[in-house]
Legacy VTK file of the C-alpha trace (Angstrom):
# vtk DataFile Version 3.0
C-alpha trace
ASCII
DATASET POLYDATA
POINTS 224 float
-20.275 231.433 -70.061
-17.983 228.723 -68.312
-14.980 228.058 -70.706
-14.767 231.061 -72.670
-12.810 234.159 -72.354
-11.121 236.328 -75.138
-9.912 240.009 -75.705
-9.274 241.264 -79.621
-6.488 243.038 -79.981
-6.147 245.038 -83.862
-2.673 244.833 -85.330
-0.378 247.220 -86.981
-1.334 246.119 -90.535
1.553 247.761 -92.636
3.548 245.458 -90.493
1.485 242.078 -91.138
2.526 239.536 -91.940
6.359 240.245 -90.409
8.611 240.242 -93.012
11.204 238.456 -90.844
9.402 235.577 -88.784
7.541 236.058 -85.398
7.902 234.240 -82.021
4.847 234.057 -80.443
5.022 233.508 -76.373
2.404 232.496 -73.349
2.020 231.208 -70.061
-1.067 228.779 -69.608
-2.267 226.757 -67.116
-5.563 224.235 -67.808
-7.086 223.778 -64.534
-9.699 221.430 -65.830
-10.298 220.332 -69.108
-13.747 219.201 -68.236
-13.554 215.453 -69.111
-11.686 212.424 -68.839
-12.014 211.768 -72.629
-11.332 213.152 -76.066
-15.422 212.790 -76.487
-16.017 214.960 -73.535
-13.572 217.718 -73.893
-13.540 220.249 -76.198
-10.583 222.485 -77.775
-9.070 225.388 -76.068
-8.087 227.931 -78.593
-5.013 230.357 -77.086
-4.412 232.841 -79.900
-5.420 233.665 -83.474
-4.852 236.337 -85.704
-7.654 236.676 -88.591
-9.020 239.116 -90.989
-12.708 239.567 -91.622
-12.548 236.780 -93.901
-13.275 233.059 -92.799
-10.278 232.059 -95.590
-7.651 234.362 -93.741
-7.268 233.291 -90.120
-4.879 231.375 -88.484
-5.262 229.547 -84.730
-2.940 228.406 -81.929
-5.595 225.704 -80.652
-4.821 222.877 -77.558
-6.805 219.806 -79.415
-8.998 217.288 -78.004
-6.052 215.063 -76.780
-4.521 217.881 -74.926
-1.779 218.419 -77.956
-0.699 222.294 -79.468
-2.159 222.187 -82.770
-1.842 224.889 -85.495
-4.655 225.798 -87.506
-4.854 227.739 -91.046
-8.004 228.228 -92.432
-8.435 225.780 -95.536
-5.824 223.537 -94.148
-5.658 220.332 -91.878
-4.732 221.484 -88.530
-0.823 220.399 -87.798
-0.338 218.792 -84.164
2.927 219.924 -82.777
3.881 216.802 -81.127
6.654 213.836 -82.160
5.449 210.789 -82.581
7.930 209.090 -80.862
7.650 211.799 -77.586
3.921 212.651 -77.605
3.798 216.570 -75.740
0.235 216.492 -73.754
-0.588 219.586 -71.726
-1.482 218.235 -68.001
-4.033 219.787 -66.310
-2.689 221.924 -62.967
0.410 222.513 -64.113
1.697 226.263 -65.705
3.386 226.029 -68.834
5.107 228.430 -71.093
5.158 227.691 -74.882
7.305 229.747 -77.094
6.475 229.050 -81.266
9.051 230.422 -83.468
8.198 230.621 -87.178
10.751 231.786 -89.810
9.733 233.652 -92.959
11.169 232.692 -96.302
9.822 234.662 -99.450
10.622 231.384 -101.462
9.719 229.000 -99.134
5.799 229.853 -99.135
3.328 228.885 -98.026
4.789 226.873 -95.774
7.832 227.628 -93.917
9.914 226.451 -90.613
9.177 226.488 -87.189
9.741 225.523 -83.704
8.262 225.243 -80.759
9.914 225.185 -77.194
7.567 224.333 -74.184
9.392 224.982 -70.828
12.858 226.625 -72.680
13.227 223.166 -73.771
12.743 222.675 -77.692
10.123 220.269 -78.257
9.201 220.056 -81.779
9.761 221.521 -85.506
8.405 221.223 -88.765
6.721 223.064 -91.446
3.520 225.179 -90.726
1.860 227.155 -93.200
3.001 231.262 -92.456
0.411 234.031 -92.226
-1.345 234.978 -95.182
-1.479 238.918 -96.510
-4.249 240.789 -94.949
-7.169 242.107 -97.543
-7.957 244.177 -94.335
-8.079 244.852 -90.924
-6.012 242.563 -88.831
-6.883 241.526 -85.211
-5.272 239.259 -82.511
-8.003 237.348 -80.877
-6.122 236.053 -77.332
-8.521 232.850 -75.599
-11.400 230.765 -76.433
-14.449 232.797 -77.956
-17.482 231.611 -77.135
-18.140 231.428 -81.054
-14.974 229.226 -81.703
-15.421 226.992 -84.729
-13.807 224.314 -82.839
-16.061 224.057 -80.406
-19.618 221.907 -81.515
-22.111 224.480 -83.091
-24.844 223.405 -80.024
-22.438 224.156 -77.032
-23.141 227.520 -75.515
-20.967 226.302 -72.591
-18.307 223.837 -71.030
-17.137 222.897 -67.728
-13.578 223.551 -68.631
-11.548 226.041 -66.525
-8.091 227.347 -67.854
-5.786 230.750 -67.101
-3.893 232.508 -69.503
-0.912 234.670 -68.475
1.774 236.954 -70.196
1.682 237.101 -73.969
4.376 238.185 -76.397
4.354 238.718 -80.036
7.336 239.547 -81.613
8.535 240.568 -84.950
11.375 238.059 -84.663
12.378 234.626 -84.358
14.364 234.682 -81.177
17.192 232.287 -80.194
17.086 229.420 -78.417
19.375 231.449 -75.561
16.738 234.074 -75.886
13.383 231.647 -75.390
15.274 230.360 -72.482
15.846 233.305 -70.659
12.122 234.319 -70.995
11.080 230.912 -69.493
13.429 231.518 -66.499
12.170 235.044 -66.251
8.527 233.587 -64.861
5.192 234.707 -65.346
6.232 238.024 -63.563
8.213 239.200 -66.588
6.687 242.020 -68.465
9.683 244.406 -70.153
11.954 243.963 -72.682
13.258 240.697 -73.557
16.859 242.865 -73.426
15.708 244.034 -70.169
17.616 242.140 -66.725
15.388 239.362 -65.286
16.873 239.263 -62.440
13.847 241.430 -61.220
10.947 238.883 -62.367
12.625 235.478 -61.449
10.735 233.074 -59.221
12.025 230.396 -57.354
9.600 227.942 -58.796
11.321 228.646 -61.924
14.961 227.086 -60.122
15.467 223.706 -60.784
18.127 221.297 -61.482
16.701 220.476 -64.704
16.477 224.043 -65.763
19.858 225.217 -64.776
21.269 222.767 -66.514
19.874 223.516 -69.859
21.298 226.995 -69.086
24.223 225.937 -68.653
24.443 224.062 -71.987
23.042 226.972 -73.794
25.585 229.607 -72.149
29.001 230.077 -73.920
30.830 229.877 -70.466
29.138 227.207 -69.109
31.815 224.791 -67.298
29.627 222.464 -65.009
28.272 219.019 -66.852
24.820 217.958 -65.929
LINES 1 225
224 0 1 2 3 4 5 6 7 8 9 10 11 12 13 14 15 16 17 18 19 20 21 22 23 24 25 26 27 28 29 30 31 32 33 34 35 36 37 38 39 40 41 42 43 44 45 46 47 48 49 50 51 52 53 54 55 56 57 58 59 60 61 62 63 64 65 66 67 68 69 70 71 72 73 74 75 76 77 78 79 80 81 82 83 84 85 86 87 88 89 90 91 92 93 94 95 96 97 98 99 100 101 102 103 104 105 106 107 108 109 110 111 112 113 114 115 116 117 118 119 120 121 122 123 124 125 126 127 128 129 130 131 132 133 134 135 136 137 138 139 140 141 142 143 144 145 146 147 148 149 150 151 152 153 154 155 156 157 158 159 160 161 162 163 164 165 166 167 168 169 170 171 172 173 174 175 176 177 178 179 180 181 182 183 184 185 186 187 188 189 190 191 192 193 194 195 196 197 198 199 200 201 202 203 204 205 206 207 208 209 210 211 212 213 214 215 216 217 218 219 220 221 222 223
């Protein structure tokens, strides 16, 4: 149906959750959201990781006021947006979030994390950090059709969104390394240590984005 398209990926689980952090990476671009208000749209979930077990899953959601939200099951959703600076997703415009999230063993259940949108770091705060599988763990990448989110009558939606490379690492990278994968473009597909010279765009040049590489870069000499 119209507003729904996923793929499940299953996950390494002697790996899960990493022991280290994760960074979690994606280009999106919302085309439509199918309403001009919060009544008429519905959420557009981009990733999740869950066991088969409604208490253990966990949901990178855009809300109903076009706002990243984080979702773990049992808990209130967390909006990733500053009060004072409000981050709403426009519709025709591609953007590329990057959500780091540290691990601390005595920090649980909630730990730190940040989340860049552009290369630019937009928010941080505490979000509650993957549970410990009690089995099989999959990656569920889009909106399923059967998305608690969505109101238990609607079989579909006039929304119309794209989803584009998607990175999950084992890490929380640096804000040099975040950066450089924004600047890379949606072309990039190797190793973040790789030369992206080869997948840079020139959409991706800008005034405003060569100057927060400049102020990131250890040799940087210009002022912007």
């Amino acid at each position: 149906p119209e507003g729904y398209a996923s793929i499940q990926v299953p996950l390494d689980r002697p790996t899960w959750p990493p022991l280290n952090g994760y960074t979690l990476s994606m280009w999106f671009y919302i085309e439509s959201y199918g309403g001009n208000t919060p009544e008429a749209m519905q959420p557009i979930d981009l990733c999740g990781f869950e066991v088969h077990d409604p208490k253990n899953k966990t949901t990178l959601f855009i809300n109903q006021m076009g706002m990243l939200s984080f979702h773990t099951a049992g808990k209130q959703p967390v909006t990733m947006s500053n009060v004072s600076e409000p981050m709403m997703f426009q519709e025709r415009q591609w953007y590329q979030i990057a959500l780091c999230h540290t691990h601390n063993v005595l920090a649980r259940p909630s730990t730190d994390a940040t989340l860049f949108v552009n290369g630019a770091q937009k928010w941080t705060g505490k979000l509650h950090y993957l549970p410990p599988p009690n089995g099989p763990v999959f990656a569920t990448i889009g909106t399923p059709l059967l998305s608690k989110r969505a109101p238990a009558t609607t079989t579909e939606n006039s929304q119309r969104w794209q989803l584009g490379p998607v990175f999950f690492l084992e890490k929380t990278l640096s804000p040099q390394q975040i950066l450089w994968l924004y600047l890379a473009g949606r072309q990039f597909g190797d190793s973040i240590e790789a030369s992206l010279s080869n997948f840079q765009s020139p959409d991706i040049v800008s005034p405003t984005n060569l100057c927060m590489a400049q102020k990131l870069s250890p040799r940087a000499a210009l002022e912007c």
